[in-house]
N, C-alpha and C positions, 0 to 999 in steps of 0.2 A: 504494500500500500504506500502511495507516493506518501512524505512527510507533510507535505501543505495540508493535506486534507483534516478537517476538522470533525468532529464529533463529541457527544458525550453518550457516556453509556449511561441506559438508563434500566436494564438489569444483567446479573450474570443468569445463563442457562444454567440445569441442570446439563450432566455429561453422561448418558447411561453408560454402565459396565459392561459393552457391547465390545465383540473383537472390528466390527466396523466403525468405530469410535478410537482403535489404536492410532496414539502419534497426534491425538486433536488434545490441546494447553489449553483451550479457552472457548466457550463461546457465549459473547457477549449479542444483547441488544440495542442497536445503537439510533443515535437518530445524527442523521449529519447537518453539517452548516448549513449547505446548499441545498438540502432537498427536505420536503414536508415529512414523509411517509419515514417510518423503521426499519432500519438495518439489522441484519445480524453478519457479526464479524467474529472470524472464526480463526483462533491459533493452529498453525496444523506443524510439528516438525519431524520431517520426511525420515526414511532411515537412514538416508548420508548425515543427517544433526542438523537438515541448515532448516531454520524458522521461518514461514510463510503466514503472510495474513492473506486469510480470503475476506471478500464483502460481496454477498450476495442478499438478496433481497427473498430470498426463498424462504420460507419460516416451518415446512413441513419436513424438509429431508433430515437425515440425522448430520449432525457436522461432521464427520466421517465422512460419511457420501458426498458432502459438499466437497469438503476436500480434498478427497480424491479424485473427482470429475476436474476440478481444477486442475490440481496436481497432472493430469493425467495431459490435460490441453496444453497445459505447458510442455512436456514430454514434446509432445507432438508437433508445437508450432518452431521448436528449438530445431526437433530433426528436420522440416520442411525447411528453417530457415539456413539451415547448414547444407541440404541439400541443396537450395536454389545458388546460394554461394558457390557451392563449389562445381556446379553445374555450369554457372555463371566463368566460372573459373577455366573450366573445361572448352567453353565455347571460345572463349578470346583464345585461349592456345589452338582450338583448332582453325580459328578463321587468319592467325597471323601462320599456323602452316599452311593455311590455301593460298595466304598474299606469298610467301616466300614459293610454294608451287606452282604460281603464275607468274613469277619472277623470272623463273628456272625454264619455264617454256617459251615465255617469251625470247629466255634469251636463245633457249636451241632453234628456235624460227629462224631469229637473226643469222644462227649462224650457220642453218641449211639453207637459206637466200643466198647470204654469203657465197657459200660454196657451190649452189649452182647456178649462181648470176654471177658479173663480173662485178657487182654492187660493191663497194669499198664505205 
C-alpha cells in the first residue's frame, strides 16, 4: 500500500483458526480519506517473510482468500512482466540480426555486380 494513503481503522477483525487464514497478521476495517464506503485491509506475510498489505473492498471472503488471490496476481503480472521484457529483449536482438543480414546481402549484391559488370 502506497504510504500517502490515508485511513483510520475503525475495527480489528476476528482471524479464524483456519489453514486458509495461514501467513494473514491483520485484518483490519478501515474507512479511507478519499473514499465514503469501508475498507478492509488485510496483513498477509508470504512464506519468503516479506509483509504485504492488501485493501480490498470485499467484506465476505476470509483474509486468507483475499490474500492469496492477491498474492497470486502479483505472481503472475511479475512473470508477464519479465516475460514481455525479455521478449522485448529478444526482439531488438533479432531485428539488429536482420539489419546486420541485410547489411551482409547487400553487400554480396554489390559484389556479384561487381564481378559481373565492369561497374567499379
Amino acid at each position: 500500500m502506497k504510504p500517502v494513503l490515508r485511513y483510520s481503522v475503525v475495527k480489528e477483525n476476528d482471524i479464524a483458526p483456519n489453514t486458509s487464514n495461514e501467513g494473514v497478521l491483520y485484518d483490519r476495517t478501515v474507512t479511507l480519506q478519499s473514499s465514503r464506503g469501508t475498507w478492509r485491509l488485510i496483513g498477509f506475510r508470504s512464506p519468503e517473510g516479506i509483509d504485504y498489505e492488501y485493501l480490498t473492498n470485499d467484506q465476505e471472503l476470509l483474509p486468507g482468500v483475499v490474500a492469496f488471490l492477491y498474492h497470486r496476481r502479483w505472481d503472475k503480472e511479475k512473470y508477464y512482466d519479465c516475460f514481455k521484457n525479455n521478449n522485448k529483449q529478444a526482439k531488438i536482438t533479432l531485428f539488429a540480426a536482420n539489419i546486420g543480414a541485410s547489411v551482409q546481402m547487400r553487400e554480396m549484391i554489390v559484389l556479384w555486380v561487381r564481378y559481373r559488370t565492369d561497374w567499379r
